[in-house]
VOMARTI-46546 format. One record per residue (C-alpha): residue number from 1; residue in three letters; z, x, y. Coordinates in steps of 0.02 Angstrom, whole numbers, plus 32768, in hexadecimal, padded with zeros to 4 digits. Each point is the difference from the previous one (the first is absolute). Example, Ala and Ser with C-alpha at 12.3 -4.5 7.8 and 13.67 -1.06 7.14 Angstrom:
BEGIN
<1, 'ALA', <8186, 8267, 7F1F>>
<2, 'SER', <7FDF, 8045, 80AC>>
This chain:
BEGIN
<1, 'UNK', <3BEF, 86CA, 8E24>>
<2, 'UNK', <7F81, 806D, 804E>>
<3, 'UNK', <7FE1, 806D, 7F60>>
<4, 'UNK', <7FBA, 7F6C, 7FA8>>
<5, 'UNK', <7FBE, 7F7C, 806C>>
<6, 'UNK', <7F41, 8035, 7FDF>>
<7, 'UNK', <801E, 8018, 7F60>>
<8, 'UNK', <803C, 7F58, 7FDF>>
<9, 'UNK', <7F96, 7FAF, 8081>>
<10, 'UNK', <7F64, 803F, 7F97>>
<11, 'UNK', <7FB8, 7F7F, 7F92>>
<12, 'UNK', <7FE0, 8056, 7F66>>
<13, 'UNK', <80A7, 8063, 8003>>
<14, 'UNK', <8061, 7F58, 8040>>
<15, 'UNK', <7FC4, 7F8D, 7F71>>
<16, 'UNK', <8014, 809F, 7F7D>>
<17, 'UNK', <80C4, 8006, 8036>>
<18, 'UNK', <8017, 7F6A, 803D>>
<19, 'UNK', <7FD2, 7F9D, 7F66>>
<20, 'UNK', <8044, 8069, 7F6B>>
<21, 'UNK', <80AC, 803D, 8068>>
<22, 'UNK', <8098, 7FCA, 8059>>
<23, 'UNK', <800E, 807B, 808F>>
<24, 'UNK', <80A7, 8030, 8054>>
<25, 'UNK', <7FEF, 8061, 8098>>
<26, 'UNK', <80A2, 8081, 8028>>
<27, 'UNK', <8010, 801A, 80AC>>
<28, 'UNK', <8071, 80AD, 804A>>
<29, 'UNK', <809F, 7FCD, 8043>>
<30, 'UNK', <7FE6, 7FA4, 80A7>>
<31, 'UNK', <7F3E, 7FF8, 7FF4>>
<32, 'UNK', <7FF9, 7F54, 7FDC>>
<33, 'UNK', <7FAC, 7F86, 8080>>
<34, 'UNK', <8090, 7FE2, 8072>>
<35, 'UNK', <8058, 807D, 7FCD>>
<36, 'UNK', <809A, 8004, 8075>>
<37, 'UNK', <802B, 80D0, 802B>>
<38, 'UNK', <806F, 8058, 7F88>>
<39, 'UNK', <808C, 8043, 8069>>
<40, 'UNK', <7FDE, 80C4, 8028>>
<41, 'UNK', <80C1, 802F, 7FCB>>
<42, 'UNK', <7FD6, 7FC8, 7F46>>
<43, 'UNK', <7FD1, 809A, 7F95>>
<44, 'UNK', <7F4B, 7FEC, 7FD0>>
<45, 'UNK', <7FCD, 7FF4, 7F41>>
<46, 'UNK', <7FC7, 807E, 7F9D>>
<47, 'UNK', <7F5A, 7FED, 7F96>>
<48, 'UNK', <807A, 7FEF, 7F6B>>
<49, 'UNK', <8058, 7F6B, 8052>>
<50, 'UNK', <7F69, 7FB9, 8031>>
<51, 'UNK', <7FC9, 801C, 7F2F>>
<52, 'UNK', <808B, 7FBD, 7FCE>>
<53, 'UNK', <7FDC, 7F43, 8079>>
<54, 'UNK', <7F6C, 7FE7, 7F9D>>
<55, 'UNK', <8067, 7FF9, 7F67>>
<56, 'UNK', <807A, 7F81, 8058>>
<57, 'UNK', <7F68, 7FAD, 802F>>
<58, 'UNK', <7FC5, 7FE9, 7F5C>>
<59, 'UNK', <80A8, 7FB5, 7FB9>>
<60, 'UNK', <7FF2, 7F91, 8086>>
<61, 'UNK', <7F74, 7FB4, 7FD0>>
<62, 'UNK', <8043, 800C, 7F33>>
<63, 'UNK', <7F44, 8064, 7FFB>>
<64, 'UNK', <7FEC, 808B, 7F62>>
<65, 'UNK', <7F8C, 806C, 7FF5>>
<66, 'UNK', <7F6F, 800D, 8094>>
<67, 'UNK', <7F6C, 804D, 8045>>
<68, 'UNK', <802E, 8074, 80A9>>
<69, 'UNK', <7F89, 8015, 808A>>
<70, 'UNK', <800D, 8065, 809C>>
<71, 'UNK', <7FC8, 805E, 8095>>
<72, 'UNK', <8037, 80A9, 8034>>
<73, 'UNK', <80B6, 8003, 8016>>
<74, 'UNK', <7FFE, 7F65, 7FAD>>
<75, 'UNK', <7FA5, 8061, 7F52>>
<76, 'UNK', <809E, 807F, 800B>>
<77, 'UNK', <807C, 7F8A, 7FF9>>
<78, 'UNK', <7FAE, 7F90, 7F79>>
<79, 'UNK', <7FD9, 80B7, 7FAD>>
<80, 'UNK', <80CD, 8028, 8002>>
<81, 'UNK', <8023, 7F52, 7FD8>>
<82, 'UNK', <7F92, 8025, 7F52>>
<83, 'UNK', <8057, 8087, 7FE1>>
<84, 'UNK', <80A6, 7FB5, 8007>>
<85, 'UNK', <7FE9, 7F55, 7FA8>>
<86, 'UNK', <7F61, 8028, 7F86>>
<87, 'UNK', <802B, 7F76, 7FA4>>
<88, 'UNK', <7FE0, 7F8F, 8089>>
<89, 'UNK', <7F46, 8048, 803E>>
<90, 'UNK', <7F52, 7FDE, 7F94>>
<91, 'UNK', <7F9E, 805C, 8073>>
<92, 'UNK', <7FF4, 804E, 80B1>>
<93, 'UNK', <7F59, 7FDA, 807D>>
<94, 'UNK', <8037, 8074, 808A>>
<95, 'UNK', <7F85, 8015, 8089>>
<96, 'UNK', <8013, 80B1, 8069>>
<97, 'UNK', <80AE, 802F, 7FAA>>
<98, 'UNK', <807C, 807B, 8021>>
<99, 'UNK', <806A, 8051, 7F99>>
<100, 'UNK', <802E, 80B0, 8051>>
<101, 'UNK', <807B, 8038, 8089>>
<102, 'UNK', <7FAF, 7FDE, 809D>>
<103, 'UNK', <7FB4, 8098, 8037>>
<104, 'UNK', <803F, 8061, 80AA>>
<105, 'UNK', <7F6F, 7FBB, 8065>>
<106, 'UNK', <8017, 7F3F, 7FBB>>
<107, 'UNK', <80BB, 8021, 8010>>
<108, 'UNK', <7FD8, 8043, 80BB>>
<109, 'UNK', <7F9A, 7F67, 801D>>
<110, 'UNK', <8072, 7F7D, 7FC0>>
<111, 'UNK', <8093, 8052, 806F>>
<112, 'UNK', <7F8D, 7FDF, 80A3>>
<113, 'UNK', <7FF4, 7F5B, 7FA5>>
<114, 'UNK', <80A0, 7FE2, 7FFB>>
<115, 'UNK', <8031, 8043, 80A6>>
<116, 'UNK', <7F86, 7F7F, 8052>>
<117, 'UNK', <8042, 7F71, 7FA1>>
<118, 'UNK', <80AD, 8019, 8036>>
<119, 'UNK', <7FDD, 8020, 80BC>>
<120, 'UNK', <7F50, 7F94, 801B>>
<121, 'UNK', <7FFC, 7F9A, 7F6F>>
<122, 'UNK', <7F68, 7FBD, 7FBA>>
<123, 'UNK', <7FA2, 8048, 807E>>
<124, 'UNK', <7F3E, 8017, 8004>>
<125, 'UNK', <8015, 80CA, 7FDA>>
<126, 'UNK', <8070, 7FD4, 7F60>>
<127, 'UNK', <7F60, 7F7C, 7FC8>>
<128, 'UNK', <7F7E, 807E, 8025>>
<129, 'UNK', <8065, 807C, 7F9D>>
<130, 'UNK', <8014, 7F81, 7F5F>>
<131, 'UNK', <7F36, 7FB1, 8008>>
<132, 'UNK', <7FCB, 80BB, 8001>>
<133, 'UNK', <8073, 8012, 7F5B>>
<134, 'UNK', <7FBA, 7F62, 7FB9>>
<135, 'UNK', <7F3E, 7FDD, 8028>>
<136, 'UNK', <7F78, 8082, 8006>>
<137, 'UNK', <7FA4, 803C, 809A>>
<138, 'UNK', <7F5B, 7F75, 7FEC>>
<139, 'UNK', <807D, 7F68, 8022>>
<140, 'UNK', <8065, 8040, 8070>>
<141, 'UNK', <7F72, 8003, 806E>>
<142, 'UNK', <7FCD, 8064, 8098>>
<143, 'UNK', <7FE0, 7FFF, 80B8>>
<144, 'UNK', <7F62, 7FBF, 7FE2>>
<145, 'UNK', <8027, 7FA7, 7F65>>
<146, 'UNK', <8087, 7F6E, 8003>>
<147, 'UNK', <8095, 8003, 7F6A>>
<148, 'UNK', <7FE0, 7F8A, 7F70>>
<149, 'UNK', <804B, 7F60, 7FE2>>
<150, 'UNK', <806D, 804C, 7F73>>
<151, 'UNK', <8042, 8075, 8085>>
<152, 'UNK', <8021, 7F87, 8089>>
<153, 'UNK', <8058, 7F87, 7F76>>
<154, 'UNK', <8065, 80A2, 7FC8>>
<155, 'UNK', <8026, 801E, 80B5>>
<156, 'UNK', <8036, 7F51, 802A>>
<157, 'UNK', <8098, 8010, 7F65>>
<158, 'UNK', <803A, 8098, 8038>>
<159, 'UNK', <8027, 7FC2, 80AF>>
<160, 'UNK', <806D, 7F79, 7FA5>>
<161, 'UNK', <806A, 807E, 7F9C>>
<162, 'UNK', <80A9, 802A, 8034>>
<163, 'UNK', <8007, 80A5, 8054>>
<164, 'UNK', <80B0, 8031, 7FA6>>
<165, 'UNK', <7FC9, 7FB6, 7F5C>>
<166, 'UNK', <7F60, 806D, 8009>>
<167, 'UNK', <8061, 8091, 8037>>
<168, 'UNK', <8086, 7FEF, 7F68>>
<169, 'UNK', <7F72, 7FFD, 7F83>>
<170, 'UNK', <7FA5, 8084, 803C>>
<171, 'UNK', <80AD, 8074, 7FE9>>
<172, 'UNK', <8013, 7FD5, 7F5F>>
<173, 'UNK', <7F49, 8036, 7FC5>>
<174, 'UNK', <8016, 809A, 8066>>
<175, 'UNK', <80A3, 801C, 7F8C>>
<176, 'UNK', <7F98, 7FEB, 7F6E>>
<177, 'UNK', <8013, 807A, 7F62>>
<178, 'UNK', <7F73, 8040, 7F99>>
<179, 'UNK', <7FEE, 7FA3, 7F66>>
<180, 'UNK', <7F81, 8058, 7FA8>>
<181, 'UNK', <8066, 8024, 7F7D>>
<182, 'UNK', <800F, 7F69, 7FB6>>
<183, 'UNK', <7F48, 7FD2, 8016>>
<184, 'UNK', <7FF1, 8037, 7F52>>
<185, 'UNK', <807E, 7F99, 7FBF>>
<186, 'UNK', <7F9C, 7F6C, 803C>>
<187, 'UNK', <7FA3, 7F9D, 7F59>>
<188, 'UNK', <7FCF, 7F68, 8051>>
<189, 'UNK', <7F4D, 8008, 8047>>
<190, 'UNK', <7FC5, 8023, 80B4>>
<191, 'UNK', <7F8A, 7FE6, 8074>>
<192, 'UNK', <7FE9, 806E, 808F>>
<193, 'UNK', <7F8D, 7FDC, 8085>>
<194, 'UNK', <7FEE, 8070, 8091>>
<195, 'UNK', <7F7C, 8010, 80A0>>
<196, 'UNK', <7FB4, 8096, 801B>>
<197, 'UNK', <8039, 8000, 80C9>>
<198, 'UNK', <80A4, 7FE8, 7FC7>>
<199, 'UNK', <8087, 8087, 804D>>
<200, 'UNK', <804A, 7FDD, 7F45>>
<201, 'UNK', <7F63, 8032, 7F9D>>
<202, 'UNK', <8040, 809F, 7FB5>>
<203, 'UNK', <80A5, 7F9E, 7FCE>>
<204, 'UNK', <7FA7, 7F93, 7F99>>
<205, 'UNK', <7FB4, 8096, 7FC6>>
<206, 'UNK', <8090, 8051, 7FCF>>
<207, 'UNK', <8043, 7F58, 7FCA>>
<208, 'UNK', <7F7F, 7FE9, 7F6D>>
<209, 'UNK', <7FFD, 80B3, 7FB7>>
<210, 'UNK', <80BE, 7FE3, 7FDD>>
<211, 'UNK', <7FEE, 7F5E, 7FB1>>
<212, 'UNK', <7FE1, 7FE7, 7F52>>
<213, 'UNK', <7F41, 7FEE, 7FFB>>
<214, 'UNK', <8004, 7F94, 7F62>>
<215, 'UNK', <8059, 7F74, 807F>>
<216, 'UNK', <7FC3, 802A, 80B1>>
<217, 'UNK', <7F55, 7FE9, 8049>>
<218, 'UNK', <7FD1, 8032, 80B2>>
<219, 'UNK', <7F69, 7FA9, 8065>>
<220, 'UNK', <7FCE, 806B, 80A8>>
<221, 'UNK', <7FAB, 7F83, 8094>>
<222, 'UNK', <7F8B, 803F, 8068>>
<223, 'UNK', <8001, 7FE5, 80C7>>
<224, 'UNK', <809E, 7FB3, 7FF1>>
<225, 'UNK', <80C3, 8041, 802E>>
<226, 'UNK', <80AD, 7FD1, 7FC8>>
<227, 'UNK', <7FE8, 7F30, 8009>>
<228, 'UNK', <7F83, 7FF7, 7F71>>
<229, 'UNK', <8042, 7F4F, 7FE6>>
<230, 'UNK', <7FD4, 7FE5, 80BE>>
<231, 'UNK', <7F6B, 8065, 8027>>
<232, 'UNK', <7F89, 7FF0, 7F41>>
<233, 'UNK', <805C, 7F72, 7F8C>>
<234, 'UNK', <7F65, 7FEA, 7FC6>>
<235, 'UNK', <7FFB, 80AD, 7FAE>>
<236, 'UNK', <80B8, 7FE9, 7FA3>>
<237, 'UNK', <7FB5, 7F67, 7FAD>>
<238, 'UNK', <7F9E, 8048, 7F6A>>
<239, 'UNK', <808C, 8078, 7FD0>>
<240, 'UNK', <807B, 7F7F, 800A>>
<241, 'UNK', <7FB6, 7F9B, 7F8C>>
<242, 'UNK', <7FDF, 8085, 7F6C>>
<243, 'UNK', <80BC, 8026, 802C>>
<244, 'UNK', <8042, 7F4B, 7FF3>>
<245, 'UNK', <7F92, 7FE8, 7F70>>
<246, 'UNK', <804A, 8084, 7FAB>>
<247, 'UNK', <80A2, 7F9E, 7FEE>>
<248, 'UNK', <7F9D, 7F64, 7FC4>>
<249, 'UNK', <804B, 7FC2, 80AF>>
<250, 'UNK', <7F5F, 7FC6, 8045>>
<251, 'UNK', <7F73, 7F6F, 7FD7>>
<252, 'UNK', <7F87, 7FD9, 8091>>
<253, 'UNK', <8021, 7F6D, 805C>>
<254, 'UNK', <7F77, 7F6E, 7FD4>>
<255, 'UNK', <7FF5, 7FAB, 80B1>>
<256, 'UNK', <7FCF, 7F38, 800B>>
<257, 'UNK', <7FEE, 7F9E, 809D>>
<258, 'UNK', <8098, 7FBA, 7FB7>>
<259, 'UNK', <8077, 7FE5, 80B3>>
<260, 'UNK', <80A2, 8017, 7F8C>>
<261, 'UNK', <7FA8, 80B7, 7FE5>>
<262, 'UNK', <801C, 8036, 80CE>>
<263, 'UNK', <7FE8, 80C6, 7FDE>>
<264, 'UNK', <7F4F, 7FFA, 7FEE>>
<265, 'UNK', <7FA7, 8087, 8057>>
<266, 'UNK', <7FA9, 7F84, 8075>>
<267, 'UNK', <80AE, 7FD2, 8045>>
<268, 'UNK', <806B, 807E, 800F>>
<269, 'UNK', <805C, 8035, 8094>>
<270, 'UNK', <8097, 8051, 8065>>
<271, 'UNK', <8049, 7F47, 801B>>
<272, 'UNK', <7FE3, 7FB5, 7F41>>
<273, 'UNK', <8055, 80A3, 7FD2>>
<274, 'UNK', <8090, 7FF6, 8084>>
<275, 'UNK', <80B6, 7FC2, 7FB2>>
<276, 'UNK', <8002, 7F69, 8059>>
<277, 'UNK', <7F5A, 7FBB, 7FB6>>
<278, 'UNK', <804B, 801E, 7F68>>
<279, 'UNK', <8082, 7FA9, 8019>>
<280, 'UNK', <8086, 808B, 7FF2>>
<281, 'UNK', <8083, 8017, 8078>>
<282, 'UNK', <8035, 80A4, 8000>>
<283, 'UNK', <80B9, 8067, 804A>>
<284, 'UNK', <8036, 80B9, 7FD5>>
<285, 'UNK', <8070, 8005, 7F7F>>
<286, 'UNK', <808A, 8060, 7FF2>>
<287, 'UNK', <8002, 80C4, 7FAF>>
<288, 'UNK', <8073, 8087, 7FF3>>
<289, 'UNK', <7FD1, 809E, 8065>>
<290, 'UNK', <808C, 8077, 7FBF>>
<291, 'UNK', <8099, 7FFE, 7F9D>>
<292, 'UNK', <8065, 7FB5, 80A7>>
<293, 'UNK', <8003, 7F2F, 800A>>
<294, 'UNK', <7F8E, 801B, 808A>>
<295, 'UNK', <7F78, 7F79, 7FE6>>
<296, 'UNK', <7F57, 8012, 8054>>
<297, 'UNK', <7F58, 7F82, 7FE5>>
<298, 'UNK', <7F73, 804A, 7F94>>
């Protein structure tokens, strides 16, 4: 939830989405609000269990074909999820993807991760560690300059996370295998957007020269790092469209004062957006992680 809250909290972006899609949001294993701990003996997923949920996922909800967004680690798993079930992707919006090994020093840095997860938990060192990965230098703030909002909102969610859920996920991206390979493979279209602060700029990078450039496109934000969708939403929202509209998937929204019409820009916000305004009621539901009849919430 913290990838996208800006983006979706933005007007412009909120009534683009919001009125021409039906968005499901995928949470890792145990990231959910609530989210009781997973228990630390349970073998952690790998990225290509944590593919293969999303395809459980969509069953579950008797869904086809969709459009994949996602943030980071989020983008590599979407990515490898592509690659496996093409036939169920139309396009990929990845914002600061992976899609190599991790390198020694981001392998080295996710171990000291992981080390202070299992013997601190989520402690203020482990947040530091993950804002620093996430939001460039100007929002962070300074000693003379406080943090932003988007910061402070970020830093409020990770306190809620369970430590050993964190820690499990964080294993199984540091696990992850380079799938450049099959980058080529990929025909639907993408959308790459990366900041320019970003410890993951040359990924992207590297990401785009291997796709097929008659498919991919790649939009570089300036004075921004890995949380695009956090830090500039605004800049995404231009691209997006020409992207959307290249699958005749969006019309702009024609607003009226009509109150049956409650996504209007002049009315949006974090509580008309929240489930329960909605009227949804929402519980985990049930995936496999492996092969064993181990079942654990997505």
């Amino acid at each position: 939830m913290s990838c996208f809250q800006g983006l979706f909290f933005w007007p412009e972006a909120a009534s683009m989405l919001l009125h021409n899609f039906c968005i499901y949001h995928i949470c890792p294993p145990g990231h959910e609000l609530g989210a009781a701990p997973i228990c630390p003996d349970d073998p952690a997923p790998s990225v290509d269990d944590l593919a293969d949920q999303i395809l459980e996922v969509l069953n579950y909800f008797g869904l086809g074909s969709v459009m994949c967004m996602g943030v980071t680690a989020g983008a590599y798993i979407l990515t490898l999820f592509a690659m496996k079930y093409r036939e169920r992707v139309l396009g990929l919006i990845l914002v600061s993807p992976l899609c190599k090994a991790p390198s020694w020093s981001e392998w080295l840095y996710n171990k000291v991760m992981a080390n202070l997860l299992y013997f601190y938990g989520m402690c203020g060192l482990v947040n530091e560690f993950l804002l620093q990965r996430y939001f460039s230098k100007e929002v962070r703030g300074t000693a003379e300059v406080p943090e932003s909002d988007i910061v402070q909102a970020c830093r409020r969610l990770l306190d809620e996370r369970q430590s050993t859920n964190v820690l499990q996920y964080l294993q199984a991206i540091n696990r992850r295998p380079d799938i450049t390979d099959g980058l080529k493979k990929l025909k639907c279209r993408t959308l790459i957007f990366i900041g320019d602060s970003s410890p993951f700029h040359s990924e992207a990078l590297h990401m785009i020269a291997k796709l097929d450039k008659r498919y991919s496109a790649l939009v570089e934000v300036q004075a921004c790092g890995s949380m695009v969708t956090e830090e500039q939403p605004h800049a995404m929202l231009i691209p997006m469209e020409y992207f959307l509209m290249g699958y005749g998937m969006y019309r702009p929204c024609q607003f009226t004062d009509s109150p049956k019409s409650p996504l209007s820009p002049s009315c949006i916000s974090p509580e008309l957006l929240s489930p329960e305004s909605m009227g949804l009621k929402l519980k985990p539901i049930k995936t496999r992680v492996s092969m064993s009849n181990v079942d654990k919430p997505f």
